[in-house]
TIVO-2410 file (N, C-alpha, C; in nm, 3 decimals):
# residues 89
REC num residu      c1      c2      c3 atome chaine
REC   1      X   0.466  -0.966  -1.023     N      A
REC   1      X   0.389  -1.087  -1.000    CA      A
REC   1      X   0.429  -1.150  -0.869     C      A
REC   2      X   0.328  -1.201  -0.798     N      A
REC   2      X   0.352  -1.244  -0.657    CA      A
REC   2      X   0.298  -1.377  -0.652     C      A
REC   3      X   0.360  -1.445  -0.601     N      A
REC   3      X   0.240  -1.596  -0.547    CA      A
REC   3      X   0.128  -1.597  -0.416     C      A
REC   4      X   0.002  -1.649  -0.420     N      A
REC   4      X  -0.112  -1.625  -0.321    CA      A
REC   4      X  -0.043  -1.667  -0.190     C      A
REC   5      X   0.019  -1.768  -0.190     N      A
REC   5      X   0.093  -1.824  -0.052    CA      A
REC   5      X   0.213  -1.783  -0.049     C      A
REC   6      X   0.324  -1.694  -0.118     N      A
REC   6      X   0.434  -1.677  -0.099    CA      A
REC   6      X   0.498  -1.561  -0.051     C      A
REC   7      X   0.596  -1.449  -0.080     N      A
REC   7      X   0.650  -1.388  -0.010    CA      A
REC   7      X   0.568  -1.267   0.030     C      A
REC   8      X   0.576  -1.170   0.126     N      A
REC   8      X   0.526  -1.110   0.147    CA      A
REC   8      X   0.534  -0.960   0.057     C      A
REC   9      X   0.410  -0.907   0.090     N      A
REC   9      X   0.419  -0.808  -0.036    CA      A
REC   9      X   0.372  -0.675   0.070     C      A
REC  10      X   0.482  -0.575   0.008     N      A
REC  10      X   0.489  -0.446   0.073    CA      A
REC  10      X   0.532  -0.329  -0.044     C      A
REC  11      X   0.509  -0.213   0.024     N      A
REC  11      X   0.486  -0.077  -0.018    CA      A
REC  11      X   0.605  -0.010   0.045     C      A
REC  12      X   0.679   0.030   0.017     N      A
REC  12      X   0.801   0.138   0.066    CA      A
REC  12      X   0.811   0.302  -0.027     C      A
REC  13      X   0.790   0.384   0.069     N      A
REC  13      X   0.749   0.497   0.050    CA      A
REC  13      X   0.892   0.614   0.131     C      A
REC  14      X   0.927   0.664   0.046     N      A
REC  14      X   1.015   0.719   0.048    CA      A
REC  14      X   0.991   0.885   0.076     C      A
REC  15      X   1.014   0.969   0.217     N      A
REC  15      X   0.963   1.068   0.248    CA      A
REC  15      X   1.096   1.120   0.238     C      A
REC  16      X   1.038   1.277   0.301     N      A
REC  16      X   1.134   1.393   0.279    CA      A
REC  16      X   1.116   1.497   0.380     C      A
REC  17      X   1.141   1.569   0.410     N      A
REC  17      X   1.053   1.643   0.514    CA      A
REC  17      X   0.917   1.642   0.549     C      A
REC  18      X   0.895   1.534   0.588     N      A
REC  18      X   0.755   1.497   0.620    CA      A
REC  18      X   0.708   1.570   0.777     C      A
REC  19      X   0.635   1.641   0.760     N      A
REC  19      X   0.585   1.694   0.881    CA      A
REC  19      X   0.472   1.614   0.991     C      A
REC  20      X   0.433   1.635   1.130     N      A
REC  20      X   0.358   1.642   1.147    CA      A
REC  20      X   0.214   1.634   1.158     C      A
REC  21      X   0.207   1.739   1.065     N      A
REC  21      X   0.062   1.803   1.008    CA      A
REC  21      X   0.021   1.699   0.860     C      A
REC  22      X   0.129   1.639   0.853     N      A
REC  22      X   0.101   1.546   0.687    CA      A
REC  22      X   0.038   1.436   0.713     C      A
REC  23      X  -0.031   1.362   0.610     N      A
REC  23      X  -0.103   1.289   0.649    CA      A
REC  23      X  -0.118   1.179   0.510     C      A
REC  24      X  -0.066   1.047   0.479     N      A
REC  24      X  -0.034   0.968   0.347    CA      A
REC  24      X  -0.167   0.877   0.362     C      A
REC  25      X  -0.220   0.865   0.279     N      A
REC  25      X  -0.345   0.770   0.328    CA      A
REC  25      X  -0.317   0.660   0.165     C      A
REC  26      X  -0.327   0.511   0.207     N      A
REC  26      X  -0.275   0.411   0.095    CA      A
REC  26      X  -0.404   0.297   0.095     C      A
REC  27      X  -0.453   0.293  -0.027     N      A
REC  27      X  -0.539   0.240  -0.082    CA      A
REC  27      X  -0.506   0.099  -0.145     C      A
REC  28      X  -0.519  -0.030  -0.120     N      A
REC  28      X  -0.500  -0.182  -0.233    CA      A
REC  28      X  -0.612  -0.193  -0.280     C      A
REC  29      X  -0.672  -0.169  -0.399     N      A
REC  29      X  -0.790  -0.223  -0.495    CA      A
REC  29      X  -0.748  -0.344  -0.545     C      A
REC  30      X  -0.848  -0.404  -0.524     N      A
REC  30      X  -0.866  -0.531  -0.635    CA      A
REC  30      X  -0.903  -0.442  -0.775     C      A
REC  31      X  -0.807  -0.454  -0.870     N      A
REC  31      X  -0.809  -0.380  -0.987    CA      A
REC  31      X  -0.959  -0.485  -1.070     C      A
REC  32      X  -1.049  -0.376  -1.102     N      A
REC  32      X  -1.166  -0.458  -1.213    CA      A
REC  32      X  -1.252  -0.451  -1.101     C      A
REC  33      X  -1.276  -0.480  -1.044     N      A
REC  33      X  -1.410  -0.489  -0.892    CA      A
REC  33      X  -1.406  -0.338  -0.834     C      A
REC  34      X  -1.288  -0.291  -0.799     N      A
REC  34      X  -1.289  -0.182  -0.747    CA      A
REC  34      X  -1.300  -0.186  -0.587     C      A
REC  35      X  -1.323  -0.332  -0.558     N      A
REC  35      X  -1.292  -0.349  -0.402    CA      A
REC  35      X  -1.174  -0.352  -0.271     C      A
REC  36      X  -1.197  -0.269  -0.243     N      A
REC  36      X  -1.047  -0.191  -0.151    CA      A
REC  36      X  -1.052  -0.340  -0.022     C      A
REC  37      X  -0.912  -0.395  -0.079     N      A
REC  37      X  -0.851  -0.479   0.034    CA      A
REC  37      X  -0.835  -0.455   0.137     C      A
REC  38      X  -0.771  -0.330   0.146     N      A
REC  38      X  -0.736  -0.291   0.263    CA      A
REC  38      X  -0.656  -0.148   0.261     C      A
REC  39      X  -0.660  -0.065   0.364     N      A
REC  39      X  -0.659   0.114   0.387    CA      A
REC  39      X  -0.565   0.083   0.490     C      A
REC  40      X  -0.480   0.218   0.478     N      A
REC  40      X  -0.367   0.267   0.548    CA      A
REC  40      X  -0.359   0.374   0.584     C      A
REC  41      X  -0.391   0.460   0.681     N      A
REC  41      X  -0.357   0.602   0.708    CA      A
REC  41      X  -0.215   0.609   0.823     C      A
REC  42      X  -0.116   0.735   0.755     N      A
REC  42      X   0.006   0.688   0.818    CA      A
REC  42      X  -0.022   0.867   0.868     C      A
REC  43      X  -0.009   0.928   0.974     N      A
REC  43      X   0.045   1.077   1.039    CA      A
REC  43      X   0.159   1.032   1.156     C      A
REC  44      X   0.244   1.097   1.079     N      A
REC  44      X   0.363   1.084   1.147    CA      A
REC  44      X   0.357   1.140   1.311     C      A
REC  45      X   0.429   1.137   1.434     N      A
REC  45      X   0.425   1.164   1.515    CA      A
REC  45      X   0.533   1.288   1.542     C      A
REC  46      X   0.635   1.244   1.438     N      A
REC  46      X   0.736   1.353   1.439    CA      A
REC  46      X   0.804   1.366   1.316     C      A
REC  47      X   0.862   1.508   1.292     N      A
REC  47      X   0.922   1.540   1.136    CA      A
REC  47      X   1.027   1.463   1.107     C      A
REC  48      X   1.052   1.452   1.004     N      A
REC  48      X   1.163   1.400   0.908    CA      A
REC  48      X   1.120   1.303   0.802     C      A
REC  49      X   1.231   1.279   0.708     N      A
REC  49      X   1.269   1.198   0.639    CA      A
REC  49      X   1.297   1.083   0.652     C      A
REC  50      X   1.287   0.992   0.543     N      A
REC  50      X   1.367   0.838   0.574    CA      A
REC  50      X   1.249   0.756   0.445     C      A
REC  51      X   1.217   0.598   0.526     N      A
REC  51      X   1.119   0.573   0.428    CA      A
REC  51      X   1.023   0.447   0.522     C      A
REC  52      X   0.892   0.489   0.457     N      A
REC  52      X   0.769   0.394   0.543    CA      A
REC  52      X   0.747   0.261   0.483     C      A
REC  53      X   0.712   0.167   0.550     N      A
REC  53      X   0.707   0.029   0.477    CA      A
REC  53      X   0.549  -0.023   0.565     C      A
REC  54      X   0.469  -0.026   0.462     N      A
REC  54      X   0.345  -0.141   0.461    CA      A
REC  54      X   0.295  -0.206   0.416     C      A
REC  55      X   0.285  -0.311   0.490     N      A
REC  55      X   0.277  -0.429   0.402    CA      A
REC  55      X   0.123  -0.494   0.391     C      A
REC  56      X   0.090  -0.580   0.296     N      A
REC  56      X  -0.061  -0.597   0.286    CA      A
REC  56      X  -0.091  -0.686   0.334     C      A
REC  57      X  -0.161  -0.697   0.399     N      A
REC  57      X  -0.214  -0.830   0.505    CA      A
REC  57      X  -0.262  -0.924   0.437     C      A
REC  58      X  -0.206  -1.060   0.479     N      A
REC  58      X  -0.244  -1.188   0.439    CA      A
REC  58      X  -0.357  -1.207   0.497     C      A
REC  59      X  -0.484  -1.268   0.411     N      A
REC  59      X  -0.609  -1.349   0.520    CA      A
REC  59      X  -0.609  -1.517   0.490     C      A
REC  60      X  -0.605  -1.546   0.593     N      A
REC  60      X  -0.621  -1.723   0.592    CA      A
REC  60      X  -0.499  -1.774   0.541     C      A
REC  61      X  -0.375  -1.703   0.556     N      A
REC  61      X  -0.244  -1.732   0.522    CA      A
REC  61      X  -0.190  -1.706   0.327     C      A
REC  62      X  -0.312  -1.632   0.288     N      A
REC  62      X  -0.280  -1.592   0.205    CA      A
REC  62      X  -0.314  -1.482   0.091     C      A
REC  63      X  -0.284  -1.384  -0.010     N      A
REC  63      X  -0.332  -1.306  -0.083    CA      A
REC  63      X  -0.449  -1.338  -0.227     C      A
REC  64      X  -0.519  -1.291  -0.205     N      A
REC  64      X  -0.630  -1.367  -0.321    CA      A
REC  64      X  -0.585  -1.349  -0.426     C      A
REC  65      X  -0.616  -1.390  -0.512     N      A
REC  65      X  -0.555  -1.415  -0.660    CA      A
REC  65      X  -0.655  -1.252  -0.727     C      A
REC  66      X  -0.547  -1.215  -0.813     N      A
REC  66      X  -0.647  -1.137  -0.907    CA      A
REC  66      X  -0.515  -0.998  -0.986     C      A
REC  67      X  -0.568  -0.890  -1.022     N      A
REC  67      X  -0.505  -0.777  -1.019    CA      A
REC  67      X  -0.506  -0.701  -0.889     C      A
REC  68      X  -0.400  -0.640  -0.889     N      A
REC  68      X  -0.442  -0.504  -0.759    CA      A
REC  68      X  -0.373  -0.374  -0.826     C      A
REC  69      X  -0.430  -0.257  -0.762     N      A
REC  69      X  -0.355  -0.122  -0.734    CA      A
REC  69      X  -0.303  -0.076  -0.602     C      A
REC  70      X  -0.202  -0.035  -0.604     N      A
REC  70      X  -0.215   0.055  -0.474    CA      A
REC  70      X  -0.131   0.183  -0.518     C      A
REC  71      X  -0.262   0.289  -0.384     N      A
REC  71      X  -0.255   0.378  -0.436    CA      A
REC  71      X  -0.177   0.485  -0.262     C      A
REC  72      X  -0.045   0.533  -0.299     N      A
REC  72      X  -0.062   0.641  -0.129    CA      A
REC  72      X  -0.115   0.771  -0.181     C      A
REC  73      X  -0.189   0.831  -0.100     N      A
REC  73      X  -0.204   1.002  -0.130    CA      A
REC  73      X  -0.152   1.098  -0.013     C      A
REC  74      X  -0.069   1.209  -0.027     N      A
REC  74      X  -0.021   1.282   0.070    CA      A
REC  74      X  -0.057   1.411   0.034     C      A
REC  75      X  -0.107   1.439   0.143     N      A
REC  75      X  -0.247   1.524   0.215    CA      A
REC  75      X  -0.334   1.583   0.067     C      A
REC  76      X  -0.433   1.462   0.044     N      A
REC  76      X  -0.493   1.448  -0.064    CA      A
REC  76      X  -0.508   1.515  -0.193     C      A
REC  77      X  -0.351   1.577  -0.204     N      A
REC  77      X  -0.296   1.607  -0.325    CA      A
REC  77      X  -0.213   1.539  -0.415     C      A
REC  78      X  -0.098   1.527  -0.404     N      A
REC  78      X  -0.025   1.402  -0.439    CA      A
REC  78      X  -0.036   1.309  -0.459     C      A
REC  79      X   0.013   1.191  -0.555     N      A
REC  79      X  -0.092   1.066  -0.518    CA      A
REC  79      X   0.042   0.966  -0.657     C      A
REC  80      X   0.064   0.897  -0.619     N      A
REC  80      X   0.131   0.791  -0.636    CA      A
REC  80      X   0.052   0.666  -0.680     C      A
REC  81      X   0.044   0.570  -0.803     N      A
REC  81      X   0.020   0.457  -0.808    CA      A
REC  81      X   0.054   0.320  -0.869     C      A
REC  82      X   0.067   0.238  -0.861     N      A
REC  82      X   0.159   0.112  -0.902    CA      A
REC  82      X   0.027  -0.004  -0.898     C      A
REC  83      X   0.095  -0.111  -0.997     N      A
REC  83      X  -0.019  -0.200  -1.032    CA      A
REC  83      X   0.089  -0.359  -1.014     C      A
REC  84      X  -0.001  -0.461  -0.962     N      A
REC  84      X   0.082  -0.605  -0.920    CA      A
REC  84      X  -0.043  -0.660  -0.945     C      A
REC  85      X   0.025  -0.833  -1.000     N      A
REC  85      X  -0.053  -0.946  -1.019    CA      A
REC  85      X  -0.043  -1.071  -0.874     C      A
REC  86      X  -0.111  -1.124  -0.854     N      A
REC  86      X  -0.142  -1.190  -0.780    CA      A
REC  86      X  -0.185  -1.330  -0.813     C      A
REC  87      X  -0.076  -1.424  -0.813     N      A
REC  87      X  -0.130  -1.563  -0.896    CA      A
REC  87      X  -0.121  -1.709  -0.770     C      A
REC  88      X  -0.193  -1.807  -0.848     N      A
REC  88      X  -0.173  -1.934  -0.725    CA      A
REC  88      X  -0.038  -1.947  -0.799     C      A
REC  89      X   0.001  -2.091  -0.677     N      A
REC  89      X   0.147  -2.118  -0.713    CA      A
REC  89      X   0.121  -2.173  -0.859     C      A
***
């Protein structure tokens, strides 16, 4: 659970030999509408490991109230997903 005006809310993604040629693409739905907040495509520039952090953009200083998903997929096999609430203060 997050507040609409409060801390910031991010995604940390934890790679491994990530190549190149790979390619994670991350989806935020408004869970129930099905309307995508906002898209992420990450291709690395160079190999390795470690971990990616993105975060979801505030509009008008803040996150709309509702359910969300987000979803990463790496190279549109894999696919990872997690679910957060979104409330006023």
């Amino acid at each position: 659970r997050f507040q609409s005006e409060g801390s910031d809310i991010f995604l940390i993604i934890s790679v491994r030999d990530l190549d190149t040629e790979d390619k994670i693409e991350v989806s935020w739905t408004v869970s129930g509408t099905g309307t995508i907040f906002q898209e992420n495509t990450i291709s690395p520039k160079k190999s390795g490991s470690g971990e990616i952090i993105i975060y979801l953009l505030k509009r008008d200083g803040a996150y709309p109230e509702g359910d969300y998903t987000v979803e990463a997929v790496l190279n549109n096999s894999q696919k990872i997903q997690a679910g957060f609430v979104v409330t006023a203060r």
